[in-house]
N, C-alpha and C positions, 0 to 999 in steps of 0.2 A: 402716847404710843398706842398703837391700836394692837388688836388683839392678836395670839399667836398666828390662828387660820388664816389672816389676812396679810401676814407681810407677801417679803416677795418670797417668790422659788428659790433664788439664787440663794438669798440670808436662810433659808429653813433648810435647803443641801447641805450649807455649810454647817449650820446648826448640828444637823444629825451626825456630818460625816464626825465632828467636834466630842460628841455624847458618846457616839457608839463606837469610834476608837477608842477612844482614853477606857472605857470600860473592857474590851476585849481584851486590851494588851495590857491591865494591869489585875494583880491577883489578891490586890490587897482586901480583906477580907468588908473593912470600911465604903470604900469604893463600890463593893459588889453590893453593899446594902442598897447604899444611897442610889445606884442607880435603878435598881430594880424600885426602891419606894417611888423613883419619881417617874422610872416610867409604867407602872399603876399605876399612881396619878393622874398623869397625864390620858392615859388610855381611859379612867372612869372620869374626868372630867370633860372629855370628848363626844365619848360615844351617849346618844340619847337610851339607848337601854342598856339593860343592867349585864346583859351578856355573860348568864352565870353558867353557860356551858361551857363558854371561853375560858373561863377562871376555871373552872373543874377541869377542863382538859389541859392548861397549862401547870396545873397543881398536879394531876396524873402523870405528867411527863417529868417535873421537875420530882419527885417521888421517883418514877424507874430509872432517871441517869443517878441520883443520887444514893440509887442503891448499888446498882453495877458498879461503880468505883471499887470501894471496898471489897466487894466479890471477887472482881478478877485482878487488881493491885491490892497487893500485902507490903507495902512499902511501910515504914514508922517504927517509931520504937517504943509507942504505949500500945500493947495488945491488950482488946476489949476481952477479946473470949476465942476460941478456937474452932471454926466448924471443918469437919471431917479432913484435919490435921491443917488447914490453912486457918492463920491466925487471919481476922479481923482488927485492924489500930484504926488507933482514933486517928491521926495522923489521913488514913486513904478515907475515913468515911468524912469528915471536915471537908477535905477537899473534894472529894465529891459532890457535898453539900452546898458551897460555896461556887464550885465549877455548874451547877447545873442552877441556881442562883441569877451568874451571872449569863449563861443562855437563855433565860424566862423572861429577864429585863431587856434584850437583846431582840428578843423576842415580841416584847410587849412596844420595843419601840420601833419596830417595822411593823407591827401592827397598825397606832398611829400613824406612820409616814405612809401606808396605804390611804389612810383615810383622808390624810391634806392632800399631799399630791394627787393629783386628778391628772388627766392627762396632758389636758392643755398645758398643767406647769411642768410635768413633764418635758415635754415639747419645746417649753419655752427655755427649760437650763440645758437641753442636750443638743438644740438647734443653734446657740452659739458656740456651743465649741464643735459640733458637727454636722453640718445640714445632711448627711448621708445617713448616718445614725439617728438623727429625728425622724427621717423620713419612714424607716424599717420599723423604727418603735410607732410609729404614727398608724402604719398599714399593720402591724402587731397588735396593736389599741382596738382598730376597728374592727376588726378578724376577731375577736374573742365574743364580743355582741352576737353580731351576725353566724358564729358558726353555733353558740348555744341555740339563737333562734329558729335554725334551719333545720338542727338535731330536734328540737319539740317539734317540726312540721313531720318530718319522716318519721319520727317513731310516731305519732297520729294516725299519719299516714298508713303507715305499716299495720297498728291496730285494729283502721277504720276493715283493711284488706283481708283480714283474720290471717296475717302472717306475722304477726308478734305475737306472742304467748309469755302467761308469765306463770306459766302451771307448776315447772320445775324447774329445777336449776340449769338443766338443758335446753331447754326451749329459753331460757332467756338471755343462756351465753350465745346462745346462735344469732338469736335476735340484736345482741348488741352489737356483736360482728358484722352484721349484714349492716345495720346502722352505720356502725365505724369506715365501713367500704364506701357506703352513698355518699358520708360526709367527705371521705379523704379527696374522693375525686371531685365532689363539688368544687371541697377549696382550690385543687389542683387549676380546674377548669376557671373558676372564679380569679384564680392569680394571674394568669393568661392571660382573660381578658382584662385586668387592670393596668398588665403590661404593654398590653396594644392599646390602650386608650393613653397612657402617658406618652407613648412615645408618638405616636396621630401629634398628640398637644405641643408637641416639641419640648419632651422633658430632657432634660440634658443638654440643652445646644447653649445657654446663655446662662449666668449667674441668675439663682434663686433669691426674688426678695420676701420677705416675714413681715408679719403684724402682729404683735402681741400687744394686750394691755397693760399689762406689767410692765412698773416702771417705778426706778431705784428712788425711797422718799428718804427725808429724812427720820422717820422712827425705822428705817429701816438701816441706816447706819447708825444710828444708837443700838438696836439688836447684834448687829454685827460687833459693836466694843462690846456690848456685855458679853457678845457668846464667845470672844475670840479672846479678851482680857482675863477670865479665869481659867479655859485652858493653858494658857501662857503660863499663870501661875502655878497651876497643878503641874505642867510640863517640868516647870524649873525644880518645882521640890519633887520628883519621881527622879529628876537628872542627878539631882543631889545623893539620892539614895534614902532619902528620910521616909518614902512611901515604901522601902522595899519591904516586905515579907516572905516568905517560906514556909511549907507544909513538912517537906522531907529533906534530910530525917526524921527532925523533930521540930516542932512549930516555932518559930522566931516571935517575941512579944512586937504587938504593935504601935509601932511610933507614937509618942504623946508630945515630941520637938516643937516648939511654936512654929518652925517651916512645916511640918507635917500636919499641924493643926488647921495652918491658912490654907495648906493645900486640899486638907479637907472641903473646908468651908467653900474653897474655891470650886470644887467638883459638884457638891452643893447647890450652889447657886446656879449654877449651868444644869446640872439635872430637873430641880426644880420652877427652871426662868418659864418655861410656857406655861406653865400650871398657874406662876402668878401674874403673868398679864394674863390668861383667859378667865381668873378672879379677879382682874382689875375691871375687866370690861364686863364681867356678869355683874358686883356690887353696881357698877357703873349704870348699867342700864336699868338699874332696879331702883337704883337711887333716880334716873331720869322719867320713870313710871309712878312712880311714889308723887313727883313734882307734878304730875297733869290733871 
């Protein structure tokens, strides 16, 4: 099977949409580990640096929703301590802890999925089910390039002219406004003429055809059983009730049922599947370097 980065768009949509549901809509405290450990994982087995500002600002953020809970919900019935007559429980700070948990993981795996989807694959899973919708994301894609590049030529520009100032905070608001105005109308002006150039070409008179590279292999229906075979699983024991848990009141013990256990392990293997095939193809390649 070849590496995560490399299957197709369609098997890695599904992948995500597979991971990051099952973790949103479930609150089992089990669940929110496993999926936050694997998407860390996956995010530091991905990325070539270390991105320790990323991890400090997701640590800062997962630190102020985890305090807010407690703060302003007093829901529970173990009370920690009392500040200025609102009780503090264990019960809202848990789940706070646990709720802002599973947004960091959530978080960490949209991160990732910035990073594999690129546009073309983009393009290439939303231009089947919509040639209209690829189209807007397509001229969306390219719009972002080109309006960063245009913004560095006018604020240049502006500098070279001695009409940017960066002395105080006034002279810079002003300066980014006038910027903000140059660029708006550019874009304006710039969509215009895109629109006259399509329809010159005769955009809209006949069916649209596509060319992609991508194309369905078979390790890419083996991914698709592995990814879709343990949700099934996790599906069935959450339907069961064995994944259930509870904060409020008071905390429910967490399932240790052999269906709650496979359902674990099912969750598991789906959180951590890209981590180990892109271990299968890094041993992989080190072991075919080692050989030369």
């Amino acid at each position: 099977m070849r590496g995560f980065t490399e299957l197709n768009p369609a098997a890695l949509m599904i992948y995500y949409l597979c991971v990051i549901g099952t973790a949103m809509f479930c609150n089992n405290p089990v669940i929110t580990v496993i999926s936050l450990a694997g998407a860390a994982a996956l995010f530091v087995t991905l990325s070539e640096k270390r991105s320790v500002k990323l991890h400090l600002s997701f640590f800062g953020l997962f630190l102020i929703m985890a305090l807010i809970n407690p703060i302003w919900y007093h829901n529970g019935v173990t009370v920690l301590f009392v500040v200025n007559d609102s009780p503090i429980t264990l019960e809202a700070l848990l789940y706070g802890v646990f709720a802002s948990a599973m947004m960091i993981g959530v978080l960490y795996r949209l991160r990732t999925f910035t990073m594999i989807m690129t546009a073309d694959k983009l393009l290439y899973v939303f231009g089947r089910l919509s040639p209209q919708l690829s189209l807007v994301l397509s001229m969306a894609l390219r719009f972002v390039p080109l309006i960063r590049a245009q913004t560095a030529k006018v604020r240049s520009a502006q500098k070279a002219l001695g009409i940017y100032r960066e002395d105080n905070i006034a002279d810079t608001l002003k300066g980014e406004m006038r910027i903000f105005s140059i660029i708006a109308t550019w874009a304006l002006e710039n969509g215009i003429i895109t629109a006259d150039s399509m329809e010159a070409r005769g955009y809209g008179e006949h069916r649209r055809t596509s060319f992609s590279v991508f194309r369905f292999r078979k390790s890419d229906w083996v991914f698709l059983a592995l990814c879709l075979i343990p949700t099934a699983v996790f599906i069935a024991a959450a339907a069961s009730g064995e994944t259930d848990f509870t904060f409020y009141p008071a905390m429910s013990g967490i399932s240790l049922t052999p269906l709650a256990v496979t359902g674990y392990c099912a969750y598991g293997l789906l959180s951590f599947l890209p981590c180990i095939l892109e271990w299968k193809e890094d041993i992989r390649w080190k072991y075919l370097l080692s050989r030369v």
